[in-house]
C-alpha positions in Angstrom: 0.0 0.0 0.0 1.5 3.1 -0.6 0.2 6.5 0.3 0.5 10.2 -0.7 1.7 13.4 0.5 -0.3 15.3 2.6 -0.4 18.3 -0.4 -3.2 19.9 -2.2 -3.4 18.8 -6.2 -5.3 20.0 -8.2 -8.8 17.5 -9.7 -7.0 17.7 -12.9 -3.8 16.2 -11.4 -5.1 13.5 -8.9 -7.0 12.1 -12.2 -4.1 11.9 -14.5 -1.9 10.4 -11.0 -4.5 7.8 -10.9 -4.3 7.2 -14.7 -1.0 6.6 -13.8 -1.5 4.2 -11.4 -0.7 0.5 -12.1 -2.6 -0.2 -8.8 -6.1 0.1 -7.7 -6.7 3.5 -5.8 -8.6 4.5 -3.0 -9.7 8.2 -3.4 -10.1 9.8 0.4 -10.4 12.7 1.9 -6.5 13.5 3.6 -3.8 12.6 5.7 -5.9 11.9 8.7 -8.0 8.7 6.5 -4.2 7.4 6.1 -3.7 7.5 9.9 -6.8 5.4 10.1 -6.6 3.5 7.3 -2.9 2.2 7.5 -3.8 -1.2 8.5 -6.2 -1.6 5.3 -4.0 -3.5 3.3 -4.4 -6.5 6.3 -7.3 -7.0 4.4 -6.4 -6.2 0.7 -3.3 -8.6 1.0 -3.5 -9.9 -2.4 -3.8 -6.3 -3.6 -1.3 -3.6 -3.9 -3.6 -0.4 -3.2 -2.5 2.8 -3.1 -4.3 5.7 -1.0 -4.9 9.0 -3.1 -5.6 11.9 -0.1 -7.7 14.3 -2.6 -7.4 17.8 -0.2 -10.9 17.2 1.0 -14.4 15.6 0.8 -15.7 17.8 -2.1 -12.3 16.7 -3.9 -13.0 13.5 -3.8 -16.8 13.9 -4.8 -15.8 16.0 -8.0 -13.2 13.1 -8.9 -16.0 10.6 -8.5 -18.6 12.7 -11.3 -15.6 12.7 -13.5 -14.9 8.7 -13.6 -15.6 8.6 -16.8 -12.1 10.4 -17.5 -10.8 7.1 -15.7 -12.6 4.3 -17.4 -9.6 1.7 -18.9 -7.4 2.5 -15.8 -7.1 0.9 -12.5 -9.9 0.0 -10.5 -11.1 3.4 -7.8 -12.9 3.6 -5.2 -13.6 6.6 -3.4 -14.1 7.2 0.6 -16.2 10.2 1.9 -17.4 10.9 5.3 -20.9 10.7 5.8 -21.3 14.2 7.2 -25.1 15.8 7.1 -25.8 12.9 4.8 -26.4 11.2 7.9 -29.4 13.6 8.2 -30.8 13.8 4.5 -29.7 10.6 3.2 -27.0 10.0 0.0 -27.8 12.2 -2.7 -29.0 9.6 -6.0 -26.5 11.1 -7.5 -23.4 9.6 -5.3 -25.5 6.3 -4.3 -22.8 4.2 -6.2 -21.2 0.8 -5.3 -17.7 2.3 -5.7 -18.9 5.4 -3.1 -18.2 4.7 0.4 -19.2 6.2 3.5 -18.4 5.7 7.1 -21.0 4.8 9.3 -20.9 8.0 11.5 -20.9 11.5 11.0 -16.9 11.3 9.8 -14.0 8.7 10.4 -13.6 10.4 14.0 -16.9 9.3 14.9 -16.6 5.4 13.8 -13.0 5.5 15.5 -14.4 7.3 18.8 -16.7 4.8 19.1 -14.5 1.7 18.1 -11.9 2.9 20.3 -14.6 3.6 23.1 -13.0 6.3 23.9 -15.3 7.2 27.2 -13.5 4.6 29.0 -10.2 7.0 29.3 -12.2 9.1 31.2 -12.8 8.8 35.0 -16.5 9.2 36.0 -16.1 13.3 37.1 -14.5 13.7 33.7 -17.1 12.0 32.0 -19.4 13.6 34.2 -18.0 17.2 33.0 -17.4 15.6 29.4 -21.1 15.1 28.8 -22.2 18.3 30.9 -20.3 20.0 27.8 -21.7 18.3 25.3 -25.5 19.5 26.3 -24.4 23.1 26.3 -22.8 22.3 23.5 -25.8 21.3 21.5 -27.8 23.9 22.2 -26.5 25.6 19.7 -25.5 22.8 17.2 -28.9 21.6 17.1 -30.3 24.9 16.5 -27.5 25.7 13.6 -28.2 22.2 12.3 -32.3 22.6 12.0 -31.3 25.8 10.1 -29.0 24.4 7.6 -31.7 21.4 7.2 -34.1 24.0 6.2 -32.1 25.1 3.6 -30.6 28.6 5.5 -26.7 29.2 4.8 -25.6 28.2 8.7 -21.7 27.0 9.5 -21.8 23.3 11.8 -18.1 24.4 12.6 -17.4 26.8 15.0 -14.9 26.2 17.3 -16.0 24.5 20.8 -14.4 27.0 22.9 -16.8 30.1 20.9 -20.1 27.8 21.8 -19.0 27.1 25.1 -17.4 30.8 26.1 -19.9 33.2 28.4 -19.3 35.9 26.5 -19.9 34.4 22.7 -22.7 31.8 23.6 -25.8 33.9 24.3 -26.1 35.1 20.9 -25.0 32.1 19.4 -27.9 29.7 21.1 -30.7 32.7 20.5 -33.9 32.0 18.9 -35.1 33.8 16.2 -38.6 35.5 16.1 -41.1 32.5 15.5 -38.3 30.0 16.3 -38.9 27.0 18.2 -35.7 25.2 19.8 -35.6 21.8 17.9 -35.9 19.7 20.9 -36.3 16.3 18.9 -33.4 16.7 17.3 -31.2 17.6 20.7 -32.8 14.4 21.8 -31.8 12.2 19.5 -28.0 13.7 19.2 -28.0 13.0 23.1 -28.7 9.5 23.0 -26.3 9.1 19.6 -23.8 11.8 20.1 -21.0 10.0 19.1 -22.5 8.5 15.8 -24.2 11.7 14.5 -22.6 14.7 15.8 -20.0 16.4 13.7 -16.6 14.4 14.0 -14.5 17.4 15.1 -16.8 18.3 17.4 -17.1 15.7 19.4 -13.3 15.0 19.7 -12.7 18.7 20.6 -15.4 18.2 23.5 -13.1 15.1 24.4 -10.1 16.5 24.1 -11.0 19.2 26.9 -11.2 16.8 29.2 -8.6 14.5 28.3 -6.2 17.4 28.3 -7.2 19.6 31.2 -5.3 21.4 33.5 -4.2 18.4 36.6 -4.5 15.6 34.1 -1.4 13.0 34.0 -1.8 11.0 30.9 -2.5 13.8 28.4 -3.6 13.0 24.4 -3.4 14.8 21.3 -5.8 14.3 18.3 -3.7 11.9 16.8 -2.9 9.9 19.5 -6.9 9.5 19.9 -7.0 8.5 15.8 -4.6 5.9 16.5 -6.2 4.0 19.6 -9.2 3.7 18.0 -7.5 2.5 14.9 -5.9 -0.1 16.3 -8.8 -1.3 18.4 -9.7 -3.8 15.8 -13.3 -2.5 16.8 -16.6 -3.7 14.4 -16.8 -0.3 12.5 -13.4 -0.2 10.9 -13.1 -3.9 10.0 -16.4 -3.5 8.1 -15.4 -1.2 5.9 -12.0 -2.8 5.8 -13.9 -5.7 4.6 -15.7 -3.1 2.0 -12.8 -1.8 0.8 -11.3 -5.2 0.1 -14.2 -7.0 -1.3 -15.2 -3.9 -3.7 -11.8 -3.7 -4.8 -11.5 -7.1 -5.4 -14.5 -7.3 -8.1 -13.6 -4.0 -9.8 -10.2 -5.0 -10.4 -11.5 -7.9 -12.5 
C-alpha cells in the first residue's frame, strides 16, 4: 500500500496520478483517513492499493462525477465521510457501489466509538465531558435545524466560541417564531457520538482529556490511533468493504 503526501493537487492532477497508477486507488479525503486506514492492506493482501488523499471531501466527490475520464485504468474507489448525509440521506447522484461512506458523521466518529474512547475518562471527567456536550448542543442543534431548512448556517465553529460566556448567548438565540428543535437535541444525546459532527465531538473530548491536573495527556492523533488499532466492528467492516469492492472492480 503506498500513500501520498499530505499536499493539495489540483482534480485535474489526482485524475491523471491515478491514470497513472498500475494499482487500484482508493480516493479519500487527507492525511488523517491514512492515519486510520494504515492497517487496510491486512485485508487487501492480495492487492497492492494505493491511497490518493484528494485535499478534501468535495475533492473526492468531483473526482467521482468525473470517472468517466478514468474508465480503462485501474480500479477506484472513493471514501467520503458521511457528514449531514447522515441527516438527508445519500444524494441519487453519489448512491454508487464504488462510493463509500463511514457509518458516522466522519472517520472520528466510527474510530471514537470503536476505540470507546469514554472509558479513558474517570466518572467526574465524564461527568463534566457530557455536561459540555448538552451546552454544546444547544446551539448545534439549532444551527443544524437551520441548515436542514435550507438557511446558509456554518456546523463548525470552534468548541471553545459555543461554550465561552461571553460568545454563547447570541450564538444559542432563537429567532422570532423559532422553536428550539428539541427532537433533534434528543436524539443527538442519545447518539452523540455516531451523528454529531466528527471534530466536534473530539474537541469536547479533548478538553477533558487534556485539562489542567491531568497525568496521561492526548493529542488528536494519538486519539485517531487507539481507536485504529482497536480492531473494533466499524473499521473492519469497511475494511472488509474496501477489500471485497476492490476485489470485483479489479477484475
Amino acid at each position: 500500500m503506498r500513500g501520498r503526501p499530505n499536499s493539495h493537487p489540483t482534480t485535474d492532477e489526482l485524475i491523471a496520478t491515478i491514470r497513472r497508477s498500475g494499482f487500484p486507488n482508493l480516493v479519500i479525503e487527507g492525511g488523517d483517513d491514512v492515519v486510520v486506514l494504515r492497517d487496510v492492506e491486512k485485508f487487501c493482501s492480495d492487492i497492492s492499493l494505493e491511497l490518493i488523499p484528494a485535499g478534501g471531501r468535495n475533492a473526492v466527490l468531483e473526482i467521482f462525477q468525473r470517472r468517466e475520464e478514468l474508465v480503462g485504468g485501474p480500479a477506484v474507489l472513493f471514501l467520503v465521510d458521511r457528514d449531514t448525509w447522515i441527516h438527508t440521506g445519500i444524494p441519487a447522484e453519489f448512491d454508487h457501489a464504488n462510493v463509500l461512506t463511514t457509518d458516522g458523521y466522519s472517520i472520528e466518529n466510527d474510530i471514537f466509538r470503536d476505540g470507546r474512547l469514554e472509558r479513558l475518562l474517570a466518572p467526574s471527567e465524564l461527568e463534566e465531558f457530557l455536561r459540555d456536550l448538552d451546552a454544546f448542543l444547544d446551539w448545534y442543534v439549532l444551527a443544524l435545524s437551520r441548515f436542514l431548512k435550507g438557511i446558509d448556517e456554518p456546523l463548525d465553529l470552534k468548541v471553545n466560541r459555543v461554550l465561552h460566556p461571553i460568545t454563547r448567548p447570541a450564538l444559542v438565540k432563537l429567532e422570532a417564531g423559532e422553536v428550539f428543535p428539541g427532537e433533534i437535541k434528543a436524539a443527538h444525546l442519545e447518539s452523540y457520538s455516531r451523528v454529531l459532527r466528527g471534530k466536534s465531538l473530539f474537541d469536547l473530548f479533548l478538553r477533558r482529556v487534556n485539562q489542567s491536573g491531568r497525568r496521561a495527556k492526548y493529542s488528536r492523533y494519538a486519539l485517531l490511533e487507539i481507536g485504529a488499532t482497536s480492531e473494533g466492528p466499524l473499521l473492519k467492516k469497511l475494511f472488509e468493504q474496501i477489500a471485497e469492492k476492490t476485489a470485483l472492480t479489479a477484475q
